[in-house]
VMD Tcl script that builds the backbone (N, CA, C; Angstrom):
set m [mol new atoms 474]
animate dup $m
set s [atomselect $m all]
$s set {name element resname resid chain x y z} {
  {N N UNK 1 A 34.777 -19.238 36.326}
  {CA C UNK 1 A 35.594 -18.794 35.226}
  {C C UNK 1 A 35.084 -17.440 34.748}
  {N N UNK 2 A 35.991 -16.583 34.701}
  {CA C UNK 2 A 36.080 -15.156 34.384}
  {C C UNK 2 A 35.926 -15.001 32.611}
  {N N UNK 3 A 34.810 -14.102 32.040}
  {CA C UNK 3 A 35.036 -13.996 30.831}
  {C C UNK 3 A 36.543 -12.990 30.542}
  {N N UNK 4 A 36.772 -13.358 29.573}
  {CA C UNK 4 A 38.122 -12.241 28.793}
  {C C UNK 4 A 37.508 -11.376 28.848}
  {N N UNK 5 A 38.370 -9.894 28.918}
  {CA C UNK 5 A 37.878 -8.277 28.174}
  {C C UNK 5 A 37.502 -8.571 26.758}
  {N N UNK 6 A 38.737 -8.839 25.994}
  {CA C UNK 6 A 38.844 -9.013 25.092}
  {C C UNK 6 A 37.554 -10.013 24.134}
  {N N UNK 7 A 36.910 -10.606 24.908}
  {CA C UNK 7 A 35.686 -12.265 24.391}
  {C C UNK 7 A 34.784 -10.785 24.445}
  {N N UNK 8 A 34.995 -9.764 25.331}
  {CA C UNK 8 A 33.177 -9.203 26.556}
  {C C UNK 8 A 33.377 -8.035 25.489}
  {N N UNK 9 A 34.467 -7.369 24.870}
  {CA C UNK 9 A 34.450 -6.414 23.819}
  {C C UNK 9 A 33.856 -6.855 22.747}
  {N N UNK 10 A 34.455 -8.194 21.958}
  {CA C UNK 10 A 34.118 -8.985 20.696}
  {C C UNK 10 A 32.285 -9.222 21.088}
  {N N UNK 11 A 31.969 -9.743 21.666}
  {CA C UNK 11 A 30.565 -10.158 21.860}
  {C C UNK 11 A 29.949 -8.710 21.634}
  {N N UNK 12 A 29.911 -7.554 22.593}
  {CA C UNK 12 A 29.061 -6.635 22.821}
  {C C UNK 12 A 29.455 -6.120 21.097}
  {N N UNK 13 A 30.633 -5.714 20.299}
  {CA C UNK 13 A 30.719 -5.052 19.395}
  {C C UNK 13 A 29.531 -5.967 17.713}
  {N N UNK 14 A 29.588 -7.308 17.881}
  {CA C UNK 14 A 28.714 -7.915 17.525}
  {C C UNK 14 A 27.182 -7.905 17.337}
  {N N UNK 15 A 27.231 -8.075 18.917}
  {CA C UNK 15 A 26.029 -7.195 19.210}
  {C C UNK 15 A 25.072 -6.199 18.934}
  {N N UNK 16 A 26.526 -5.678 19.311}
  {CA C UNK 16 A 25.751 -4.069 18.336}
  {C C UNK 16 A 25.403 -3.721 17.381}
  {N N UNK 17 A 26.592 -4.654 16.554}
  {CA C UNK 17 A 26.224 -4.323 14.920}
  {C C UNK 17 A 24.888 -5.237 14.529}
  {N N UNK 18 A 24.531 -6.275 15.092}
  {CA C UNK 18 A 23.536 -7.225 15.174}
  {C C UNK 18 A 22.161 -6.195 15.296}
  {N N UNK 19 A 22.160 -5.396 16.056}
  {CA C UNK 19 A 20.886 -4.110 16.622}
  {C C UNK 19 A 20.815 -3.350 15.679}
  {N N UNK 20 A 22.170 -2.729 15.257}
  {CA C UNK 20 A 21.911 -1.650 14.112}
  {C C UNK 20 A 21.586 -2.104 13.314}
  {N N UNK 21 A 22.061 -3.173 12.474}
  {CA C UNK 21 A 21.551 -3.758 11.211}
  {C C UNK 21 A 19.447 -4.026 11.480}
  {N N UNK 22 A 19.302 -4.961 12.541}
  {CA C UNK 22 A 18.069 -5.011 12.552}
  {C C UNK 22 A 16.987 -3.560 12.865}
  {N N UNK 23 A 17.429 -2.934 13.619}
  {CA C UNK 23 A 16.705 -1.374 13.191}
  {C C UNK 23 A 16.840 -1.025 12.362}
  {N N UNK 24 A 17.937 -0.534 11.398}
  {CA C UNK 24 A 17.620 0.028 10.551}
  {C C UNK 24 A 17.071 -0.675 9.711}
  {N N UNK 25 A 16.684 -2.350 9.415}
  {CA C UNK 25 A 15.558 -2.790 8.233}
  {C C UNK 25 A 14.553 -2.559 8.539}
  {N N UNK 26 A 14.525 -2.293 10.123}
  {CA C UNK 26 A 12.990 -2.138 9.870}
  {C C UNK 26 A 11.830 -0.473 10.232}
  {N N UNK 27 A 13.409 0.056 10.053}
  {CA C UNK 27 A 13.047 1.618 9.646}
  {C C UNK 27 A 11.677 1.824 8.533}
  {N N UNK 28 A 10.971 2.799 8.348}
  {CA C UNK 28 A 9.817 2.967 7.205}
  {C C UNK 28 A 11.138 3.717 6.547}
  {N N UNK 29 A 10.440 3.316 5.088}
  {CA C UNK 29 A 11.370 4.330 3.952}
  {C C UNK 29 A 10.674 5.467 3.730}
  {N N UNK 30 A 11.745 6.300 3.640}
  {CA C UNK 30 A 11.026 7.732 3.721}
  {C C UNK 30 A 10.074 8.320 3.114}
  {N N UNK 31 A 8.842 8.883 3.522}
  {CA C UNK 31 A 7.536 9.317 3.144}
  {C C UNK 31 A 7.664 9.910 1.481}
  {N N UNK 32 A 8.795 10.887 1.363}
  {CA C UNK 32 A 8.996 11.476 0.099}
  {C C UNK 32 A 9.665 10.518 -0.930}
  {N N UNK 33 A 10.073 9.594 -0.987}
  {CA C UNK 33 A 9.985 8.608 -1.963}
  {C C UNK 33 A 8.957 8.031 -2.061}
  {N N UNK 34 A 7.834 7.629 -1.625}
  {CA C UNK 34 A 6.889 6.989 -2.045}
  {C C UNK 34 A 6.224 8.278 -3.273}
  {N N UNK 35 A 5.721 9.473 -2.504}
  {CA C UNK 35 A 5.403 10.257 -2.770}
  {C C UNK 35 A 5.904 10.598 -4.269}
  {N N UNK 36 A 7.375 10.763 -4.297}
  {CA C UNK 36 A 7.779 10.806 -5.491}
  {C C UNK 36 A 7.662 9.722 -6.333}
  {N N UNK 37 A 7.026 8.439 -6.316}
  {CA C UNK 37 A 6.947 7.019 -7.036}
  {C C UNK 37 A 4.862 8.028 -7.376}
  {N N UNK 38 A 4.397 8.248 -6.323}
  {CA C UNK 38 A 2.573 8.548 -6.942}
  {C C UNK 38 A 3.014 10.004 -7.525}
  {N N UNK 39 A 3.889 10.752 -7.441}
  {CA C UNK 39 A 4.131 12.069 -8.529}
  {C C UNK 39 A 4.391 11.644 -10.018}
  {N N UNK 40 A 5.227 10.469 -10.182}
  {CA C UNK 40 A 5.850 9.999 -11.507}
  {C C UNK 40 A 4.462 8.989 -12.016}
  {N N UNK 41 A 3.436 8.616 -11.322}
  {CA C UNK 41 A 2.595 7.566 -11.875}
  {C C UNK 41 A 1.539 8.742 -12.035}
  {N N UNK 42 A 1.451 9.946 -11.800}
  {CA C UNK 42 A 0.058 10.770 -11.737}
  {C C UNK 42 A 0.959 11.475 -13.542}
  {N N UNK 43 A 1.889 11.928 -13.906}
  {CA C UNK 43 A 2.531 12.418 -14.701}
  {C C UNK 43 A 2.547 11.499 -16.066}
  {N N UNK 44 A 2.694 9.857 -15.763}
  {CA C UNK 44 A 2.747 9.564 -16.655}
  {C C UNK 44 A 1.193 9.074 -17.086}
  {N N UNK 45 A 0.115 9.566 -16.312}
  {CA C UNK 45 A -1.173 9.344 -16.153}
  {C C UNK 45 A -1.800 10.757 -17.129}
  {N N UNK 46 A -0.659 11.670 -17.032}
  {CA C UNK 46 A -0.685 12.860 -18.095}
  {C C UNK 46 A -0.258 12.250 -19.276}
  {N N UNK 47 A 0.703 12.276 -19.577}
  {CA C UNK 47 A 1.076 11.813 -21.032}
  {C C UNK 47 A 0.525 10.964 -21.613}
  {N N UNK 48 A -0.498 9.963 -21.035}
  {CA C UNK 48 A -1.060 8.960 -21.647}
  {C C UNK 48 A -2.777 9.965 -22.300}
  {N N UNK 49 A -3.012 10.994 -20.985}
  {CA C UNK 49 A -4.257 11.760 -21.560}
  {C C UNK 49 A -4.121 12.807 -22.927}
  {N N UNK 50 A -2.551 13.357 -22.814}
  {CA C UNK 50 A -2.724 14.280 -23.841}
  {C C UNK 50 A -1.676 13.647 -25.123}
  {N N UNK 51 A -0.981 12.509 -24.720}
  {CA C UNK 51 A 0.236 12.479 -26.378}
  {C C UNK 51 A -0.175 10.658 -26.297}
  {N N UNK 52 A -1.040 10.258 -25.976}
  {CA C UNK 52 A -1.880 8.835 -25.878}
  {C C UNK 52 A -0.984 7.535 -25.093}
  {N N UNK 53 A -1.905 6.656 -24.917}
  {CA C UNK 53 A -1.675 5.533 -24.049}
  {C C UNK 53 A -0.169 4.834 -24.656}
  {N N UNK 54 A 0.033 4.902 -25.915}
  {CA C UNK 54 A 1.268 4.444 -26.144}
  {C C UNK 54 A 2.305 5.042 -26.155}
  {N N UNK 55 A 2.834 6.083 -26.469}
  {CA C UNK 55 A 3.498 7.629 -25.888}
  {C C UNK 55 A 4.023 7.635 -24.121}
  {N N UNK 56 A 2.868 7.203 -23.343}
  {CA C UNK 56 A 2.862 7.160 -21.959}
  {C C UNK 56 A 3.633 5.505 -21.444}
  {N N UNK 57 A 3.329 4.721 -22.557}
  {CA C UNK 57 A 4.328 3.493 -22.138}
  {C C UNK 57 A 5.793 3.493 -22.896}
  {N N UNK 58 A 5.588 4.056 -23.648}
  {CA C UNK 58 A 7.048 4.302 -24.675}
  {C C UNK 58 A 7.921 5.004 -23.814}
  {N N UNK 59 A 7.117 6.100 -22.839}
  {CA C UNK 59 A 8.165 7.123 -22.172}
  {C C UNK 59 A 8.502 6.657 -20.522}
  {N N UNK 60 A 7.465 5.909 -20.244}
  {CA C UNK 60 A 7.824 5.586 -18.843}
  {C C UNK 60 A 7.741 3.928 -18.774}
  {N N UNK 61 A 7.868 3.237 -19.356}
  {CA C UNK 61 A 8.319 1.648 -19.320}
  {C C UNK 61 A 9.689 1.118 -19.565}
  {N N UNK 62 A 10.266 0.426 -18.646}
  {CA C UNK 62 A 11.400 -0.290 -18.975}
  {C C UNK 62 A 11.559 -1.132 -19.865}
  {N N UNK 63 A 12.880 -1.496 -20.873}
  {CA C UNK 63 A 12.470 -2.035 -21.818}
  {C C UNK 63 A 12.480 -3.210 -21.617}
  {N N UNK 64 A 11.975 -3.906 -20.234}
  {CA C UNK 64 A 12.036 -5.651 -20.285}
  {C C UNK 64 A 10.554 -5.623 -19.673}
  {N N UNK 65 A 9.812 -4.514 -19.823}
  {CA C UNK 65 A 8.510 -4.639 -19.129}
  {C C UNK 65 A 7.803 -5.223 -19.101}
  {N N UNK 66 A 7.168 -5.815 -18.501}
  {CA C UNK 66 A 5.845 -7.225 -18.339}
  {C C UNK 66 A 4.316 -6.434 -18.335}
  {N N UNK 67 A 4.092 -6.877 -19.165}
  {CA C UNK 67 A 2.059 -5.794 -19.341}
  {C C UNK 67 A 1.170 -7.461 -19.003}
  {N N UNK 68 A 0.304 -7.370 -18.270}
  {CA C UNK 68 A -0.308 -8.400 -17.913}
  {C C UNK 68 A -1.743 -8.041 -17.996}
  {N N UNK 69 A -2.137 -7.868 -19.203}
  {CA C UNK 69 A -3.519 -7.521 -20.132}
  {C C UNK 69 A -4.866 -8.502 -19.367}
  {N N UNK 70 A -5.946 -7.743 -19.141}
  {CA C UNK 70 A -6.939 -8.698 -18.405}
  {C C UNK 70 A -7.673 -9.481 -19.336}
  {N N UNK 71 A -7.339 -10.381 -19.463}
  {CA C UNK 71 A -8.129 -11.444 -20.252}
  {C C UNK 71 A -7.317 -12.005 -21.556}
  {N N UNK 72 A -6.195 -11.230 -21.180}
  {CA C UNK 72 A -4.898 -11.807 -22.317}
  {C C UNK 72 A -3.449 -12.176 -21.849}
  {N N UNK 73 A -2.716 -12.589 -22.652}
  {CA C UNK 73 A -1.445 -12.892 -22.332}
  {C C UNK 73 A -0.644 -11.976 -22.114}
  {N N UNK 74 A 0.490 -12.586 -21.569}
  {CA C UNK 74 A 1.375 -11.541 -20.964}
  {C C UNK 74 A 2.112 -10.964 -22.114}
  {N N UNK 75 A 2.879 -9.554 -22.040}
  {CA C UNK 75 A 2.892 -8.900 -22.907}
  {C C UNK 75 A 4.556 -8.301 -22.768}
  {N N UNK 76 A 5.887 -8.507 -23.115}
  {CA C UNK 76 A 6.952 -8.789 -22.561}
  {C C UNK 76 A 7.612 -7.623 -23.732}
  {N N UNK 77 A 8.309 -6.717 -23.350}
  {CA C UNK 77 A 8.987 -5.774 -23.483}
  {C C UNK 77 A 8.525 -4.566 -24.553}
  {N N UNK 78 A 9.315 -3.501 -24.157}
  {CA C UNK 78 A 8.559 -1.587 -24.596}
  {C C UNK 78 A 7.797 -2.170 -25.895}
  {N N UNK 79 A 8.754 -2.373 -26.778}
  {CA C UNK 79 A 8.406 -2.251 -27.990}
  {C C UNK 79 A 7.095 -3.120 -28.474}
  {N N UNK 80 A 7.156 -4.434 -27.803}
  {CA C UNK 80 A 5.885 -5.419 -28.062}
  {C C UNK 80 A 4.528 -4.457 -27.096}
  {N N UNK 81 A 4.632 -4.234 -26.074}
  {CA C UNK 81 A 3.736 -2.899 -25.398}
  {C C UNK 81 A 3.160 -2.383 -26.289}
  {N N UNK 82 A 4.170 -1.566 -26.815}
  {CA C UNK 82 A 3.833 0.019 -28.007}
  {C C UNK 82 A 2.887 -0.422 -28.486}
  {N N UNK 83 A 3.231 -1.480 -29.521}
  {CA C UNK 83 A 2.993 -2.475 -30.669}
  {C C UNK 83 A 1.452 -2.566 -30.184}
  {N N UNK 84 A 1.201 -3.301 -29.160}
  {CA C UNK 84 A 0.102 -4.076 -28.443}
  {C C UNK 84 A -1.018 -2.293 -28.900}
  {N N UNK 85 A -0.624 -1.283 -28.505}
  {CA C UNK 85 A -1.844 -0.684 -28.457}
  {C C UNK 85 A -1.630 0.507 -29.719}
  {N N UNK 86 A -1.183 0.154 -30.577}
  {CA C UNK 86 A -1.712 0.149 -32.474}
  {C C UNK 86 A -3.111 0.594 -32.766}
  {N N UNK 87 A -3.408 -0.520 -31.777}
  {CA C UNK 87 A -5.205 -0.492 -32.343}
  {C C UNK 87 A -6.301 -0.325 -31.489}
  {N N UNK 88 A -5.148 0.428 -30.107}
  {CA C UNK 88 A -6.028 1.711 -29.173}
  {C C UNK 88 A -7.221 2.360 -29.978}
  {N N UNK 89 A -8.347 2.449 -29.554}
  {CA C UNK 89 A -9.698 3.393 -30.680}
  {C C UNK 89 A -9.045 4.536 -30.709}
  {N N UNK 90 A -9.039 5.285 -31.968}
  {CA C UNK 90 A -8.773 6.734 -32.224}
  {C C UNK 90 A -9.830 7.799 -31.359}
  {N N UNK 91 A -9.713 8.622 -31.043}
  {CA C UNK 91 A -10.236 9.596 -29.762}
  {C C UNK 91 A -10.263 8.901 -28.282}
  {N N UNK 92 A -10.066 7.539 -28.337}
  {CA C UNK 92 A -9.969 6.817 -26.842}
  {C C UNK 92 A -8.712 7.714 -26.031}
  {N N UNK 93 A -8.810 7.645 -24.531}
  {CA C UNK 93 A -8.187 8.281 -23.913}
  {C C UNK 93 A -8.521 7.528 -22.105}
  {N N UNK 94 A -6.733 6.797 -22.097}
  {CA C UNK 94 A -6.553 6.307 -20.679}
  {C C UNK 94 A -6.063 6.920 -19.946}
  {N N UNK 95 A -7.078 7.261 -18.569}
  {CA C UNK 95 A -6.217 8.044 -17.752}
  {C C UNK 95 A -6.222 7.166 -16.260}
  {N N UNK 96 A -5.742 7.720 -15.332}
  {CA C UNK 96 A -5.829 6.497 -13.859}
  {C C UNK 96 A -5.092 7.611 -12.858}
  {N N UNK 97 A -5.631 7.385 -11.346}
  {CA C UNK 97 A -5.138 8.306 -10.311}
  {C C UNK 97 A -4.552 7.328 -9.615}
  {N N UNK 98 A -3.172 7.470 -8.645}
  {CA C UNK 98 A -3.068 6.321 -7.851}
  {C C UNK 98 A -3.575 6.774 -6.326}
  {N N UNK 99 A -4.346 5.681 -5.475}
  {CA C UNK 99 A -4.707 5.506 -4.827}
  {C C UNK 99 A -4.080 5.107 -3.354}
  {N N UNK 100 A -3.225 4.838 -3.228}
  {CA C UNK 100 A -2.279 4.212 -2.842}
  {C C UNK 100 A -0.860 3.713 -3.289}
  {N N UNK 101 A 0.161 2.784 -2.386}
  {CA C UNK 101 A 1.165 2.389 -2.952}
  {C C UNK 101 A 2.668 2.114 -1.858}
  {N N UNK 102 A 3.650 1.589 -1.908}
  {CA C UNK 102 A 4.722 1.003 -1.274}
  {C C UNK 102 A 5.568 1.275 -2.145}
  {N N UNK 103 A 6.603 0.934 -0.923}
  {CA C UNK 103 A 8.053 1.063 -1.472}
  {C C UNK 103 A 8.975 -0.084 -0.541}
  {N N UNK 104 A 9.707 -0.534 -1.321}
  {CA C UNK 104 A 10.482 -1.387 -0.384}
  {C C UNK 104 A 11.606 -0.339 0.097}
  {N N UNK 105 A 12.273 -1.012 1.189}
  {CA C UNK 105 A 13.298 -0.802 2.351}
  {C C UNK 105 A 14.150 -0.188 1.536}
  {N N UNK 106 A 14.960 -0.951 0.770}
  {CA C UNK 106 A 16.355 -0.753 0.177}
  {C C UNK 106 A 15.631 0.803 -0.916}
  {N N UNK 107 A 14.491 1.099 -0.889}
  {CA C UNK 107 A 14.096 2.186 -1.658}
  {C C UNK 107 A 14.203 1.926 -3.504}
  {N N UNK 108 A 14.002 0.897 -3.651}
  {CA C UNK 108 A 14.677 0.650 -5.442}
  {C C UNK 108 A 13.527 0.026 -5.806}
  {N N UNK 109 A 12.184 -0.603 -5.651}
  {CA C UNK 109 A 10.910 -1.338 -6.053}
  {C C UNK 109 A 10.143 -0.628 -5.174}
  {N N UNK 110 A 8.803 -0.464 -6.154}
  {CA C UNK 110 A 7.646 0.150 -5.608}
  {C C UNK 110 A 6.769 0.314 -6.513}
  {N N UNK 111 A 5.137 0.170 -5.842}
  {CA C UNK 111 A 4.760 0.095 -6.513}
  {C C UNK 111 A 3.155 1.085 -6.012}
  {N N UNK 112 A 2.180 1.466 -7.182}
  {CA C UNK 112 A 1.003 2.123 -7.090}
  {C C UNK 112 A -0.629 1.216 -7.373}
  {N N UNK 113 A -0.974 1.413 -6.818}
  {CA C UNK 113 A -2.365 0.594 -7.215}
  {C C UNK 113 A -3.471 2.135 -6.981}
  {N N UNK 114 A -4.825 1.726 -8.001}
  {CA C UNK 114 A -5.577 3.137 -8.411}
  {C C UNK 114 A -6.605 2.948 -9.094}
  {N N UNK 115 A -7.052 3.609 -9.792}
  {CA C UNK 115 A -8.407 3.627 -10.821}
  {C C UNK 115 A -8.397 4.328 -11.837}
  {N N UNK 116 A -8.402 3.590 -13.171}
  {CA C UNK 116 A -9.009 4.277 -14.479}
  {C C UNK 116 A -10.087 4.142 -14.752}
  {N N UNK 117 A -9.820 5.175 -15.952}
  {CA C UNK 117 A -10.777 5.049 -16.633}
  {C C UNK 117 A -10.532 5.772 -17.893}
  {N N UNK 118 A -11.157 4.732 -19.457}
  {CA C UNK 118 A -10.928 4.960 -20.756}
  {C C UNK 118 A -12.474 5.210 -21.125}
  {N N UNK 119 A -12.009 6.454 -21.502}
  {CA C UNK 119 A -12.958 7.594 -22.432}
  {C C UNK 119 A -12.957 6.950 -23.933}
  {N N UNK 120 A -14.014 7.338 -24.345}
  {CA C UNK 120 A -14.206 6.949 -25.907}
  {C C UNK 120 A -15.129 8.514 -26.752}
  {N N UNK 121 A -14.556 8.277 -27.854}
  {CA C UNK 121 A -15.129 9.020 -28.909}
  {C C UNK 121 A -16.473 9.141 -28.702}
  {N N UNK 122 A -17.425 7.633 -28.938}
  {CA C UNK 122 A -18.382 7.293 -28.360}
  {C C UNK 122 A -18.698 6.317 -27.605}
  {N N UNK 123 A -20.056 5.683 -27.026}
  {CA C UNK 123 A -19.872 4.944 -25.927}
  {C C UNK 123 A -20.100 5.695 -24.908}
  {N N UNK 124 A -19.891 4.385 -24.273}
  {CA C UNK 124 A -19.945 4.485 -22.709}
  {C C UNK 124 A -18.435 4.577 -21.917}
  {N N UNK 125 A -17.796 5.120 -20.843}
  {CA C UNK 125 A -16.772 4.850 -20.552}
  {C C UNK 125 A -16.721 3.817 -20.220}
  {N N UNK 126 A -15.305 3.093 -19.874}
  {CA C UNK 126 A -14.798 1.761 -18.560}
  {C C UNK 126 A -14.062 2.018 -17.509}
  {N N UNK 127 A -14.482 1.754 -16.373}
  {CA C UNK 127 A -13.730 2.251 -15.493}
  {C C UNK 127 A -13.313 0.892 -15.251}
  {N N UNK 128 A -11.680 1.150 -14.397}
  {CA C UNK 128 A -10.940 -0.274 -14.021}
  {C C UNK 128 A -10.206 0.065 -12.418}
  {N N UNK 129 A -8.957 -0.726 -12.153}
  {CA C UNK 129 A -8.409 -0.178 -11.256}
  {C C UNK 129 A -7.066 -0.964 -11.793}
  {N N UNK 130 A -6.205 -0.966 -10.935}
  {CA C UNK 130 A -4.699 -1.132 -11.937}
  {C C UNK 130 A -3.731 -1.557 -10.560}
  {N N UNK 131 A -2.392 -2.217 -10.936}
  {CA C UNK 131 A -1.487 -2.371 -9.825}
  {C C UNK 131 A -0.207 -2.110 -11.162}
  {N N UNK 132 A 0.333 -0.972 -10.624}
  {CA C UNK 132 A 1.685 -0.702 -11.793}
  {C C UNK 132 A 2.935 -1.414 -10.518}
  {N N UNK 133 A 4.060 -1.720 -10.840}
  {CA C UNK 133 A 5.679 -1.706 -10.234}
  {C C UNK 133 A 6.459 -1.403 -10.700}
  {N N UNK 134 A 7.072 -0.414 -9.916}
  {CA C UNK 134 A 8.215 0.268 -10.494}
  {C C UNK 134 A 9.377 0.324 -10.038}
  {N N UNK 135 A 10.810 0.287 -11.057}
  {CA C UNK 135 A 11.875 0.053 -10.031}
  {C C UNK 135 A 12.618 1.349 -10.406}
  {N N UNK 136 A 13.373 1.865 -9.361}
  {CA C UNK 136 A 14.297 2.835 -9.468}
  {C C UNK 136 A 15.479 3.037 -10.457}
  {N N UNK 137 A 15.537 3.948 -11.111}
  {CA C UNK 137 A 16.553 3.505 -11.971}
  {C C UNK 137 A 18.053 4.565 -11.551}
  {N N UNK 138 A 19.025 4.337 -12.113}
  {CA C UNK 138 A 20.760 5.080 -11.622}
  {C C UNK 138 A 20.349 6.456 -11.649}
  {N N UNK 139 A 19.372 7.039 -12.310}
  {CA C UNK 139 A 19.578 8.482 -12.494}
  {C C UNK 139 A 18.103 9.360 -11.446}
  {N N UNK 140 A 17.616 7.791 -10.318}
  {CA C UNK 140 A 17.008 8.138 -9.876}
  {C C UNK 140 A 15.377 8.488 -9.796}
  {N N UNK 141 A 15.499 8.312 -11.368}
  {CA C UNK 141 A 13.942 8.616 -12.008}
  {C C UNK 141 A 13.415 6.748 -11.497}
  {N N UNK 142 A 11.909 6.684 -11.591}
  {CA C UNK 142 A 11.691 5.775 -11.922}
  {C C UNK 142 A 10.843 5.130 -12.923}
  {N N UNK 143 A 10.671 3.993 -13.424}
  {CA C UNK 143 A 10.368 3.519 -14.607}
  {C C UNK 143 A 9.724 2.359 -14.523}
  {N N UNK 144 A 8.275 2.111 -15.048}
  {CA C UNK 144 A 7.522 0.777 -15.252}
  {C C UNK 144 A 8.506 -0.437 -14.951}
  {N N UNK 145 A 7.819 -1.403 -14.240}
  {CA C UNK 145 A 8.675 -2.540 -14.565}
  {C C UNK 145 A 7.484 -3.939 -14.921}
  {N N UNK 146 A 6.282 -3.780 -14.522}
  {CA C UNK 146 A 5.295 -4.180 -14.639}
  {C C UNK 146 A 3.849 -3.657 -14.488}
  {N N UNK 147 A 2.912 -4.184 -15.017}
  {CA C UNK 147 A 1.893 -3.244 -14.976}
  {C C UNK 147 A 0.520 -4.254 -15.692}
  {N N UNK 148 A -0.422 -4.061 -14.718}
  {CA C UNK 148 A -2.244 -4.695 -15.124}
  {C C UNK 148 A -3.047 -3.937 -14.535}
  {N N UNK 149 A -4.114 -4.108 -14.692}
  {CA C UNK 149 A -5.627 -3.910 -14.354}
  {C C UNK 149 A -6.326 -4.582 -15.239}
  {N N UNK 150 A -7.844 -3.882 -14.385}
  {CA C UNK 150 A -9.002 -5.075 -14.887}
  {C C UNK 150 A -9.930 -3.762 -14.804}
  {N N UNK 151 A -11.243 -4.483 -14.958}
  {CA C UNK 151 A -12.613 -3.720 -15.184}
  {C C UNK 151 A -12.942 -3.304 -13.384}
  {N N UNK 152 A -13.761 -3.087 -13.563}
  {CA C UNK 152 A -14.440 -2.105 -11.903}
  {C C UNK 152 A -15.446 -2.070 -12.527}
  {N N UNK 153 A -16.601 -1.652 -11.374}
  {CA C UNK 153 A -17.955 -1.182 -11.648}
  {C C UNK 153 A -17.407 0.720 -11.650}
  {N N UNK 154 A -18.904 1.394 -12.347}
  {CA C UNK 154 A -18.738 2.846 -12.321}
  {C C UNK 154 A -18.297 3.157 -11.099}
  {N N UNK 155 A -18.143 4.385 -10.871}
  {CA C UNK 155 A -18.082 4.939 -9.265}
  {C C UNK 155 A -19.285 5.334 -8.861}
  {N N UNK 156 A -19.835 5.199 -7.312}
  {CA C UNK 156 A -21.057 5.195 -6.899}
  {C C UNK 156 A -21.083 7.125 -7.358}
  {N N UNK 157 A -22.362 7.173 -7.237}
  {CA C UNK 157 A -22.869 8.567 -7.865}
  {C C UNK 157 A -22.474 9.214 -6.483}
  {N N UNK 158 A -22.187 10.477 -6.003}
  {CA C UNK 158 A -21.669 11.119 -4.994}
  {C C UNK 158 A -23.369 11.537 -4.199}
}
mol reanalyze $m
mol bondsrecalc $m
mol representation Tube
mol addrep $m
């Protein structure tokens, strides 16, 4: 028994679309979006050094954001955030580099992992390291969607 043209067209056109779909998921997403996700986390790593740590979540957090505080409860949208660091020390100053970081496929979630560290008036510093996620938003920018760290030891002396 002879296949149809018509069965041997339908199958192969299937097919095909079956190939394209699976290559292209498993394409890498393009280098300059990630890039642009550690440009927007190094920037808002500015605003937190010079107009303070709450300024820097006020301007780059979504407002359903999840803060997952080390050694505290979870901490659920901008305004409860803001709120949360009130009683940041006066001359304290958080800053953090990212180190790394991903992006998913569809290009809309991604995220940075890195190292701070909060300066004090006086004292000693703390250094930490951090995992922020961020999702893309319509106008392209992107914006906190979650965000923790914890403590670290200093950095070894060079």
């Amino acid at each position: 028994m002879r296949a149809s043209p018509l069965l041997v067209f339908i199958v192969g056109i299937a097919a095909g679309a079956l190939g394209y779909a699976t290559v292209d998921r498993l394409q890498a997403p393009p280098p300059a979006d990630l890039e642009m996700v550690k440009a927007t986390d190094i920037a808002f790593s500015g605003v937190s050094e010079t107009a303070g740590v709450k300024e820097a979540f006020t301007r780059y957090a979504m407002e359903n954001v999840v803060f997952l505080p080390s050694g505290g409860h979870p901490i659920t949208g901008r305004d409860a955030l803001a709120a949360s660091f009130n009683d940041f020390p006066a001359g304290a100053k958080l800053t953090w580099v990212p180190a790394g970081g991903g992006i998913s496929h569809a290009n809309d979630l991604a995220y940075t992992w890195g190292h701070f560290i909060n300066t004090f008036a006086e004292g000693d510093p703390h250094y930490g390291k951090y995992l922020t996620i961020w999702r893309r938003q319509a106008d392209g920018s992107w914006r906190v969607e979650a965000d923790t760290g914890n403590a670290s030891p200093a950095p070894a002396a060079p």
